[in-house]
mmCIF file as gemmi writes it, N, C-alpha and C atoms, coordinates in Angstrom:
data_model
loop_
_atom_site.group_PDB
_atom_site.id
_atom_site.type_symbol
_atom_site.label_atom_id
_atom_site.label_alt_id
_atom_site.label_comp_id
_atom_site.label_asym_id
_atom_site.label_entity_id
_atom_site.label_seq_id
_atom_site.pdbx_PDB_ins_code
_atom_site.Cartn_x
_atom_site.Cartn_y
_atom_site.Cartn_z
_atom_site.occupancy
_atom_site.B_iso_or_equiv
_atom_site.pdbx_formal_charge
_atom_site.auth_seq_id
_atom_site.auth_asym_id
_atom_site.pdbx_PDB_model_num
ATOM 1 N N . UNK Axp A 1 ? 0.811 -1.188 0 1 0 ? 1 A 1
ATOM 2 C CA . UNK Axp A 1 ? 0 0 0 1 0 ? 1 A 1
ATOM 3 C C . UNK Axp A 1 ? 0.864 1.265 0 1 0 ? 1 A 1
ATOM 4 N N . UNK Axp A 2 ? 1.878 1.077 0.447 1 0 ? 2 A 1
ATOM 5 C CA . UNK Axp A 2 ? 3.29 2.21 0.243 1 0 ? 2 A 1
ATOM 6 C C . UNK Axp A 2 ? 3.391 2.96 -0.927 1 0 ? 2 A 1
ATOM 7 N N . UNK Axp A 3 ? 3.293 1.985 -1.661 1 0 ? 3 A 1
ATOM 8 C CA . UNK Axp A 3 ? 3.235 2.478 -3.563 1 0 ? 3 A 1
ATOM 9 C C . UNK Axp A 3 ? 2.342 3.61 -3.867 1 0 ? 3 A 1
ATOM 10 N N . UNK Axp A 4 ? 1.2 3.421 -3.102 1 0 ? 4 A 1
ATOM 11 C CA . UNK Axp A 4 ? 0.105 4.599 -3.421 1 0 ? 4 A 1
ATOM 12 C C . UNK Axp A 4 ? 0.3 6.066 -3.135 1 0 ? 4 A 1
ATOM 13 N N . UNK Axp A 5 ? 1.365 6.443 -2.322 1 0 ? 5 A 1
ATOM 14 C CA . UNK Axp A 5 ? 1.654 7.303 -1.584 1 0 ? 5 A 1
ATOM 15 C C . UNK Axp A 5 ? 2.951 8.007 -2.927 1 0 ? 5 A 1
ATOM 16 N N . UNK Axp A 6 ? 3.325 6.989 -3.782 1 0 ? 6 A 1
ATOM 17 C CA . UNK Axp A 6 ? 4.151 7.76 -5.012 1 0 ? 6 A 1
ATOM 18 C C . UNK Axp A 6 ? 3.405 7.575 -6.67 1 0 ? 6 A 1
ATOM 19 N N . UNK Axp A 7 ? 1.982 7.156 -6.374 1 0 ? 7 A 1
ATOM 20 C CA . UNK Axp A 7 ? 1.031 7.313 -7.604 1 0 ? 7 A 1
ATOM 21 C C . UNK Axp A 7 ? 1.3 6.284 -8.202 1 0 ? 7 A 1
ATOM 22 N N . UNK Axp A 8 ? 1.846 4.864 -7.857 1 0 ? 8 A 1
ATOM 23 C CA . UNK Axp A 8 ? 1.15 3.799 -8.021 1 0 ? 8 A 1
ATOM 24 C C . UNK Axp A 8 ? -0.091 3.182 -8.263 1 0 ? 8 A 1
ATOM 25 N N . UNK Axp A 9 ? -0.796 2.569 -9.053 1 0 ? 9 A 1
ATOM 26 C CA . UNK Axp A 9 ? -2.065 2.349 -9.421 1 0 ? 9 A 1
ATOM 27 C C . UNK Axp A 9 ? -1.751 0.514 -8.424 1 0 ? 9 A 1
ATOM 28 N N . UNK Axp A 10 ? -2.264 0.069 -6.684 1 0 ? 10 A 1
ATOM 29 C CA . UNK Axp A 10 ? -2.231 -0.548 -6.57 1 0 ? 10 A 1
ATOM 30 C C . UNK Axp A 10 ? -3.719 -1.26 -6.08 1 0 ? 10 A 1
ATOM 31 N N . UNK Axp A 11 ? -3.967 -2.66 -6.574 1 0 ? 11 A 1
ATOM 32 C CA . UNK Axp A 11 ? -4.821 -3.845 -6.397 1 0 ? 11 A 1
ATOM 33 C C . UNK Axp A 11 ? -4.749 -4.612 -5.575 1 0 ? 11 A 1
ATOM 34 N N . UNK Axp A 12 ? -5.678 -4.419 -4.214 1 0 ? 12 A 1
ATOM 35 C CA . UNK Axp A 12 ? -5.504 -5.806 -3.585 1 0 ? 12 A 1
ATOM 36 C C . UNK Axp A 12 ? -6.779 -7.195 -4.213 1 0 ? 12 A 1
ATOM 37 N N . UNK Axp A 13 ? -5.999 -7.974 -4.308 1 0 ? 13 A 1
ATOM 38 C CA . UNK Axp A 13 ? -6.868 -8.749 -4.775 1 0 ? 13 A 1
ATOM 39 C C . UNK Axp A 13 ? -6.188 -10.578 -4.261 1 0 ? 13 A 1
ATOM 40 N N . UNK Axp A 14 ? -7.539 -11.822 -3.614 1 0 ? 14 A 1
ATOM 41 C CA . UNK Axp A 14 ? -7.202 -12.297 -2.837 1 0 ? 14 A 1
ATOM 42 C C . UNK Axp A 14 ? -8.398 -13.881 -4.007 1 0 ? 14 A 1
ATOM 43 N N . UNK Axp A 15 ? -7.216 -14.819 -3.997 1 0 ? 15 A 1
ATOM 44 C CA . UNK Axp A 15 ? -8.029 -16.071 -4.81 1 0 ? 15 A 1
ATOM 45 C C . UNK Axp A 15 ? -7.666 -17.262 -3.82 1 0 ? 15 A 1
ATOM 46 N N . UNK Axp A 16 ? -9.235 -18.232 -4.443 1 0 ? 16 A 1
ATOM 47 C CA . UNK Axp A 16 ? -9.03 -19.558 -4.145 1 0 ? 16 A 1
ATOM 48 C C . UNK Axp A 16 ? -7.91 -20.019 -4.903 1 0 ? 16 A 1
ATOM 49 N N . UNK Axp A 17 ? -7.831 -21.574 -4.834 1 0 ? 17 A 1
ATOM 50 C CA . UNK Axp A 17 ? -7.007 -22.55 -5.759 1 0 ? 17 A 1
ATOM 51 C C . UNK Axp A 17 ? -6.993 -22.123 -7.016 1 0 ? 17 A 1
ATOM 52 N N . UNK Axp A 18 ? -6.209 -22.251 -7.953 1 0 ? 18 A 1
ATOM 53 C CA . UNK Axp A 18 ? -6.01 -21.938 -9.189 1 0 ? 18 A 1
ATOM 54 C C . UNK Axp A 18 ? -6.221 -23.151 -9.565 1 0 ? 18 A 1
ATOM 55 N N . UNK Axp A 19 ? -7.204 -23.746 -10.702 1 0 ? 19 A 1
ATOM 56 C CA . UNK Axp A 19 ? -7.153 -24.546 -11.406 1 0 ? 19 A 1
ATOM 57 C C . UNK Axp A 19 ? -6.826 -24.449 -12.475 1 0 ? 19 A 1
ATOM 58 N N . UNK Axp A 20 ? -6.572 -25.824 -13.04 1 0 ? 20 A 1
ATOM 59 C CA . UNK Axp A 20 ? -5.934 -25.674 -14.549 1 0 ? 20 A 1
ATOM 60 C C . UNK Axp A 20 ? -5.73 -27.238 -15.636 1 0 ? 20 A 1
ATOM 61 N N . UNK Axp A 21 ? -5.946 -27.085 -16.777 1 0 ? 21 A 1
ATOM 62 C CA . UNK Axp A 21 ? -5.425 -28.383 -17.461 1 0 ? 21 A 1
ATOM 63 C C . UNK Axp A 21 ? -3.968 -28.951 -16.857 1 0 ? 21 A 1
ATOM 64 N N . UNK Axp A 22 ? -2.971 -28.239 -17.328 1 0 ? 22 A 1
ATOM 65 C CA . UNK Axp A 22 ? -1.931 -27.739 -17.442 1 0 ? 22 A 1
ATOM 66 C C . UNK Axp A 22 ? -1.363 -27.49 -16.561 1 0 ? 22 A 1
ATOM 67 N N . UNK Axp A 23 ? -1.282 -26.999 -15.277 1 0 ? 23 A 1
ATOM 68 C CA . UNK Axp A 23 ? -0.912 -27.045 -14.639 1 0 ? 23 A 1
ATOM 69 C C . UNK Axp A 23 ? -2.218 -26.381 -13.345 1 0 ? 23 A 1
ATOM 70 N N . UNK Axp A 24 ? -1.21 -25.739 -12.586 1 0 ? 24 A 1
ATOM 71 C CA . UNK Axp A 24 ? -2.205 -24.949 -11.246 1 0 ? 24 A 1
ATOM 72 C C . UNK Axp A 24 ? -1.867 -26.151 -10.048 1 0 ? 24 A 1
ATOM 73 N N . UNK Axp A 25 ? -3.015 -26.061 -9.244 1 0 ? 25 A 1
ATOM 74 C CA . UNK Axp A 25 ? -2.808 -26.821 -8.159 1 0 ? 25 A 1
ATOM 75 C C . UNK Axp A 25 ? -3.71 -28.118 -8.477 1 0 ? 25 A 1
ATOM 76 N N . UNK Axp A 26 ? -4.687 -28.072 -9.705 1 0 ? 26 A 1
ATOM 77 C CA . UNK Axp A 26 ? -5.092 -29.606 -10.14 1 0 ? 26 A 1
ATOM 78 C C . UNK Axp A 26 ? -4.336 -30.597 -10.335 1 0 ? 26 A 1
ATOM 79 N N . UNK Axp A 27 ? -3.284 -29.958 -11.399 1 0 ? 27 A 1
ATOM 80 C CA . UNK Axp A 27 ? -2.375 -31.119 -11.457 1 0 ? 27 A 1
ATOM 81 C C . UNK Axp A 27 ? -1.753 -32.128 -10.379 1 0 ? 27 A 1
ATOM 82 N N . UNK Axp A 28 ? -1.33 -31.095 -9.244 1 0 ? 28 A 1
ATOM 83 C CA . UNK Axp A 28 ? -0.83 -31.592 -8.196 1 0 ? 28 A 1
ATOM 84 C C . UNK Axp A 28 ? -1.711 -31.859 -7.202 1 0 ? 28 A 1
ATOM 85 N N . UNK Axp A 29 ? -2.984 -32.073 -7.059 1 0 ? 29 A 1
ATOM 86 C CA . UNK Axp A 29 ? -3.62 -32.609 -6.581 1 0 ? 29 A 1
ATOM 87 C C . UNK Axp A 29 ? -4.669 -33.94 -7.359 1 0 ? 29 A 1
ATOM 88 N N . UNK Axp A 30 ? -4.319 -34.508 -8.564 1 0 ? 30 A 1
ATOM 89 C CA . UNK Axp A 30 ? -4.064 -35.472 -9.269 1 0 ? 30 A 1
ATOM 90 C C . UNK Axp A 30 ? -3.465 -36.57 -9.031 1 0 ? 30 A 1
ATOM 91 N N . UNK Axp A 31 ? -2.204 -36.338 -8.892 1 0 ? 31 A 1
ATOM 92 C CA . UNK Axp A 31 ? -0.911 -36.988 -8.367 1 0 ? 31 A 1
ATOM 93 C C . UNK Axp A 31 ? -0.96 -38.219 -7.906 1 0 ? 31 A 1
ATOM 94 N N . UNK Axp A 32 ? -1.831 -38.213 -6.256 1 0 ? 32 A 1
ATOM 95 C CA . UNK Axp A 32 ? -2.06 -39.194 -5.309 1 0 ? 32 A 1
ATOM 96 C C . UNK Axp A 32 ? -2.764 -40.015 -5.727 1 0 ? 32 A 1
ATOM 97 N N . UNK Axp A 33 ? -3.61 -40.068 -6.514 1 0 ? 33 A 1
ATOM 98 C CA . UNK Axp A 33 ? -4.928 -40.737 -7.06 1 0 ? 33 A 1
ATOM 99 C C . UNK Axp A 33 ? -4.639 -41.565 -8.579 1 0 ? 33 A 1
ATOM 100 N N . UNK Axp A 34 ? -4.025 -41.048 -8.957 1 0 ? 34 A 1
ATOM 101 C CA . UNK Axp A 34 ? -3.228 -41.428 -10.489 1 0 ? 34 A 1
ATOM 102 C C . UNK Axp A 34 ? -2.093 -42.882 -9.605 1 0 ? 34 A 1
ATOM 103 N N . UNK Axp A 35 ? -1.837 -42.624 -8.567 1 0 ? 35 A 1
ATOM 104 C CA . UNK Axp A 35 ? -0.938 -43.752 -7.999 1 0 ? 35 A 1
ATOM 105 C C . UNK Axp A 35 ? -1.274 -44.325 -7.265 1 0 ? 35 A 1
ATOM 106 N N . UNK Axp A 36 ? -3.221 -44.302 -6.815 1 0 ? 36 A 1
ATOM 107 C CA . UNK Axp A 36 ? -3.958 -44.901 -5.907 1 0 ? 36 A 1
ATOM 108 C C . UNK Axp A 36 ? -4.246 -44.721 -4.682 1 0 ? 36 A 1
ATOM 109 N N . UNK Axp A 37 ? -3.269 -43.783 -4.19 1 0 ? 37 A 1
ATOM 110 C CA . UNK Axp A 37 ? -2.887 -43.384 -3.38 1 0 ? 37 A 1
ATOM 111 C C . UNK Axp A 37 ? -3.947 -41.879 -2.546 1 0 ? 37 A 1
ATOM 112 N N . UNK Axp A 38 ? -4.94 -41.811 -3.624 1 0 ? 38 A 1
ATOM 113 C CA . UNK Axp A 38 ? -5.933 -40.376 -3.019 1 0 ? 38 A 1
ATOM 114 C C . UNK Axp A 38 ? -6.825 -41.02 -2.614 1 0 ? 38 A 1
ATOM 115 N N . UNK Axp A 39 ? -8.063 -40.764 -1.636 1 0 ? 39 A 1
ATOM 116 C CA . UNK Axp A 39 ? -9.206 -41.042 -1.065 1 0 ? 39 A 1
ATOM 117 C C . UNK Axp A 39 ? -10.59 -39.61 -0.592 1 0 ? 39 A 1
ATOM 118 N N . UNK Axp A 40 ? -10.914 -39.841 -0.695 1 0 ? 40 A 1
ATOM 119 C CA . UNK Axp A 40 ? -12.481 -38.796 -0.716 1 0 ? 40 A 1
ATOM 120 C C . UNK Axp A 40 ? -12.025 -37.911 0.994 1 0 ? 40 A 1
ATOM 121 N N . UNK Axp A 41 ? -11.855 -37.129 0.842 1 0 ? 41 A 1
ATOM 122 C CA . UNK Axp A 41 ? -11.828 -36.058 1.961 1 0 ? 41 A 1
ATOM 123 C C . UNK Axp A 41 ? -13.046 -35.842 2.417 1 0 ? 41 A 1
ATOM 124 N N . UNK Axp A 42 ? -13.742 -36.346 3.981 1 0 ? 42 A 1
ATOM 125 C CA . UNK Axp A 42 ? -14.93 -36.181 4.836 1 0 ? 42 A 1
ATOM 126 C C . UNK Axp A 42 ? -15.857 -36.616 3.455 1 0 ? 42 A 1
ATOM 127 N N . UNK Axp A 43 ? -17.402 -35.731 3.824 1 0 ? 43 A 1
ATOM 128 C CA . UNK Axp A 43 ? -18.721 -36.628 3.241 1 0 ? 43 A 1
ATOM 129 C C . UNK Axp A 43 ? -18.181 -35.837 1.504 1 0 ? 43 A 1
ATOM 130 N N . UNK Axp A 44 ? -17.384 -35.397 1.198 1 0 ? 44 A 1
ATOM 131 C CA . UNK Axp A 44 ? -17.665 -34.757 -0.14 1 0 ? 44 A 1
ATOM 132 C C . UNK Axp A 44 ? -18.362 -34.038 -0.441 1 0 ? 44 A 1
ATOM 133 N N . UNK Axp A 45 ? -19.537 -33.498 0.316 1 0 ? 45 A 1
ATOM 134 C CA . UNK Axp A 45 ? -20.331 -32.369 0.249 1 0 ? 45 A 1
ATOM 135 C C . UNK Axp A 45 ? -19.551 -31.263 0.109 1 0 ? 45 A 1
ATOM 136 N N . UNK Axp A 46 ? -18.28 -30.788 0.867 1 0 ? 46 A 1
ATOM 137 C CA . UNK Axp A 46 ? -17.357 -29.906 1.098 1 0 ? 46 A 1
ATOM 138 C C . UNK Axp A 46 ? -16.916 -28.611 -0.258 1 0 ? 46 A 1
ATOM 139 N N . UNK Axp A 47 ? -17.559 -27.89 -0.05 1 0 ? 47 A 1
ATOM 140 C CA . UNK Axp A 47 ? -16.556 -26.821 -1.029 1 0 ? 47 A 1
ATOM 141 C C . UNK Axp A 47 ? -15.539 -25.978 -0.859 1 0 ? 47 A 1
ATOM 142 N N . UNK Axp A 48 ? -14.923 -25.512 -1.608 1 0 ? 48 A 1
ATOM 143 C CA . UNK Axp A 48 ? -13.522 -25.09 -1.723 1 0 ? 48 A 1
ATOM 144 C C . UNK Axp A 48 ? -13.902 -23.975 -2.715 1 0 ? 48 A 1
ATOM 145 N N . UNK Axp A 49 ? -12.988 -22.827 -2.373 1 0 ? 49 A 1
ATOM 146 C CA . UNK Axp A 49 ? -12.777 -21.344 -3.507 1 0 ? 49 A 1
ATOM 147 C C . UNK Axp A 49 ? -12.121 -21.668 -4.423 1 0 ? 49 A 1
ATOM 148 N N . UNK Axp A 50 ? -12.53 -21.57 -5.947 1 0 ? 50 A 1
ATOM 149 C CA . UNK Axp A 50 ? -11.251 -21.918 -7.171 1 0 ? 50 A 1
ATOM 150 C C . UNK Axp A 50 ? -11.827 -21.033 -8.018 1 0 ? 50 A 1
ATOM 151 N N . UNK Axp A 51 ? -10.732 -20.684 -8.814 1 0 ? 51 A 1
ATOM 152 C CA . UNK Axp A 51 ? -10.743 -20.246 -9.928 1 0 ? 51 A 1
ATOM 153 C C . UNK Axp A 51 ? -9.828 -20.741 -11.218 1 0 ? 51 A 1
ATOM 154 N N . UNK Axp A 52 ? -10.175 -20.603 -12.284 1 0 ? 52 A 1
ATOM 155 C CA . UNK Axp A 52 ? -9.546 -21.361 -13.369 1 0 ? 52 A 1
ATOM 156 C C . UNK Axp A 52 ? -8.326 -20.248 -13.881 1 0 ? 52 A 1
ATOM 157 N N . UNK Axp A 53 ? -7.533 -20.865 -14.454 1 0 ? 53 A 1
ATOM 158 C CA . UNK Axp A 53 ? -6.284 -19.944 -14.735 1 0 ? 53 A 1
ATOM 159 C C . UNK Axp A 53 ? -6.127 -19.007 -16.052 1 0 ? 53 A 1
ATOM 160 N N . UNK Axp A 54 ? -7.058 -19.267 -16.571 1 0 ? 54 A 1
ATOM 161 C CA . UNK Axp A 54 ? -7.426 -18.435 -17.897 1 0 ? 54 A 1
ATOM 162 C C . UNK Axp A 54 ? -8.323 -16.978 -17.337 1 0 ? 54 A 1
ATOM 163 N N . UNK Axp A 55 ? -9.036 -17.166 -16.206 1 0 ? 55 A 1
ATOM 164 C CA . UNK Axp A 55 ? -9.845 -16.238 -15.857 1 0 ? 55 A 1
ATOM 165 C C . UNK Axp A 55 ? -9.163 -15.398 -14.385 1 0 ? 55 A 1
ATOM 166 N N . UNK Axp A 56 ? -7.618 -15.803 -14.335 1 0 ? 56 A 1
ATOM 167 C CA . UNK Axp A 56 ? -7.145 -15.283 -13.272 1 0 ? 56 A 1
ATOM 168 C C . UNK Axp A 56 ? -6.278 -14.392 -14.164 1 0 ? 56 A 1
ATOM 169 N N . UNK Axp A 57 ? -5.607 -14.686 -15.426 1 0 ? 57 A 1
ATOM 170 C CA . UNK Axp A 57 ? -4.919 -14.028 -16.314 1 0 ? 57 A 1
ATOM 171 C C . UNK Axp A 57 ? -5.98 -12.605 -16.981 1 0 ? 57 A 1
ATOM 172 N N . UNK Axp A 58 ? -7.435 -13.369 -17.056 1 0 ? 58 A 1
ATOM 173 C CA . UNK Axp A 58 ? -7.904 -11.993 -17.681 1 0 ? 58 A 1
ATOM 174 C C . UNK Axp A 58 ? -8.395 -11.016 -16.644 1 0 ? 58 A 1
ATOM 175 N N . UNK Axp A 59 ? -8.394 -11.641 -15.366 1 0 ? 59 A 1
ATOM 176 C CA . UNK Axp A 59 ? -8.457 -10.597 -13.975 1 0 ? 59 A 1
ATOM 177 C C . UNK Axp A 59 ? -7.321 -9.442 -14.194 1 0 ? 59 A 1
ATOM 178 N N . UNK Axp A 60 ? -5.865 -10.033 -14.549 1 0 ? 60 A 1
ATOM 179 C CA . UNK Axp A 60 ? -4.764 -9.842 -14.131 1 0 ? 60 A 1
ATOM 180 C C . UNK Axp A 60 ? -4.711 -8.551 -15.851 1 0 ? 60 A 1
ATOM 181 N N . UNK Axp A 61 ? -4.903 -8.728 -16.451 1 0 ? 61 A 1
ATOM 182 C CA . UNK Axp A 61 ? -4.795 -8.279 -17.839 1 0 ? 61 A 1
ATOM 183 C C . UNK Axp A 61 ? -5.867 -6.337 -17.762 1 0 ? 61 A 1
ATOM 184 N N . UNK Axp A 62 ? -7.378 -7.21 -16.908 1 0 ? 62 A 1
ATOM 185 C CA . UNK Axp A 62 ? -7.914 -5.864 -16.731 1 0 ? 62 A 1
ATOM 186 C C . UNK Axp A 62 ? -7.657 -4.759 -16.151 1 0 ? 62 A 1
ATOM 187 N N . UNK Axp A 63 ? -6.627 -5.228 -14.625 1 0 ? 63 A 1
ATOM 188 C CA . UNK Axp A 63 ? -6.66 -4.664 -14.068 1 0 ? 63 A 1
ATOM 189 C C . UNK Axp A 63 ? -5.233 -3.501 -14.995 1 0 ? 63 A 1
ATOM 190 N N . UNK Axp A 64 ? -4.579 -4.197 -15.185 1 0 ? 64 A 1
ATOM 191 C CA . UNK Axp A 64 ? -3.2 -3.656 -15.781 1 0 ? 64 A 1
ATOM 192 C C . UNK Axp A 64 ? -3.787 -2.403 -16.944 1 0 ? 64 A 1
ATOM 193 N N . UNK Axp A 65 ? -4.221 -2.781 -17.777 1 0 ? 65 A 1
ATOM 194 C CA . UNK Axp A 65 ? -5.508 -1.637 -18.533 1 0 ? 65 A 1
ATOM 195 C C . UNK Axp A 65 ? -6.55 -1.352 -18.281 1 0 ? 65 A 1
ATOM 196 N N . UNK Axp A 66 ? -6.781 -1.102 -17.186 1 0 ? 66 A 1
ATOM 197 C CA . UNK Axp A 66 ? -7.859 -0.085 -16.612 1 0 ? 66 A 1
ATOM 198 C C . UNK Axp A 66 ? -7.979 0.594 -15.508 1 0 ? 66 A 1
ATOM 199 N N . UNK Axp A 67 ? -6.945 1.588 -15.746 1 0 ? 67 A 1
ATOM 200 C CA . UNK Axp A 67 ? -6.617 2.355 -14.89 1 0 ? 67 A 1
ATOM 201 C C . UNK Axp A 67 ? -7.513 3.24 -13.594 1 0 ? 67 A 1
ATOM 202 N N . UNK Axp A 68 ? -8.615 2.753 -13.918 1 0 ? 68 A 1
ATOM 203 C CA . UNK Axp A 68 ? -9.677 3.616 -13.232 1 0 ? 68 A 1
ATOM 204 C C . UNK Axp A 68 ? -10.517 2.433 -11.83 1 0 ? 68 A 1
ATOM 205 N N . UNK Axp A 69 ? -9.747 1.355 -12.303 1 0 ? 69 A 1
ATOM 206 C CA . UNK Axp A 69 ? -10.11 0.236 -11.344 1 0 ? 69 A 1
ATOM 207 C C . UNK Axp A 69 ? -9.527 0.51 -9.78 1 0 ? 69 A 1
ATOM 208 N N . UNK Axp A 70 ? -10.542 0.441 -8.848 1 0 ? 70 A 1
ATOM 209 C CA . UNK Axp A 70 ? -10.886 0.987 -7.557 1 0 ? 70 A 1
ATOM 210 C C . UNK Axp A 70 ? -11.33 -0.442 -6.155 1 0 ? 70 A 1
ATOM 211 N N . UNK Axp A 71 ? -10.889 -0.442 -5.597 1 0 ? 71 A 1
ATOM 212 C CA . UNK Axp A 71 ? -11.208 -0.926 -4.486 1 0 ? 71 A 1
ATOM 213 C C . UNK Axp A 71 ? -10.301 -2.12 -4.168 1 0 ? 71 A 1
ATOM 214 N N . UNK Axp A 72 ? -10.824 -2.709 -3.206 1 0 ? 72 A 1
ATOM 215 C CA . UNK Axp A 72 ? -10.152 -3.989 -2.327 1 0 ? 72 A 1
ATOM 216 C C . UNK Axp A 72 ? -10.012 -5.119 -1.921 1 0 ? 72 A 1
C-alpha cells in the first residue's frame, strides 16, 4: 500500500485454488490418485474457492488496462 503514496495504481486482490489443465494446483492434486494413493476427503459435500487460470490471467490483464479500477 506504500506504492500509493508515489502514484502507483495498486490492487488488492485475494483467490481460491487456481485450477488448470496444465498445470495450477489440479495437477498436483491429481498426483495421489493417479498412484492410488488419493481417497475422498470427509462426506464430499465440502466446497472449496477456485478459480480457473485463464480467468485469473484476464483478472490480471484488466486490471493492468484499466486504470480507473478501484477498491479492495
Amino acid at each position: 500500500m506504500k506504492a500509493k503514496d508515489y502514484g502507483v495504481h495498486v490492487s488488492l486482490m485475494r483467490f481460491g485454488i487456481v485450477l488448470g489443465k496444465r498445470g495450477g494446483a489440479l495437477q498436483q492434486m491429481i498426483t495421489p490418485f493417479k498412484w492410488w494413493m488419493g481417497s475422498p476427503l470427509g462426506s464430499g459435500n465440502q466446497w472449496f474457492s477456485w478459480i480457473h487460470e485463464q480467468d485469473l490471467v484476464d483478472i490480471f490483464l484488466y486490471l493492468i488496462k484499466e486504470k480507473r479500477s478501484r477498491g479492495r
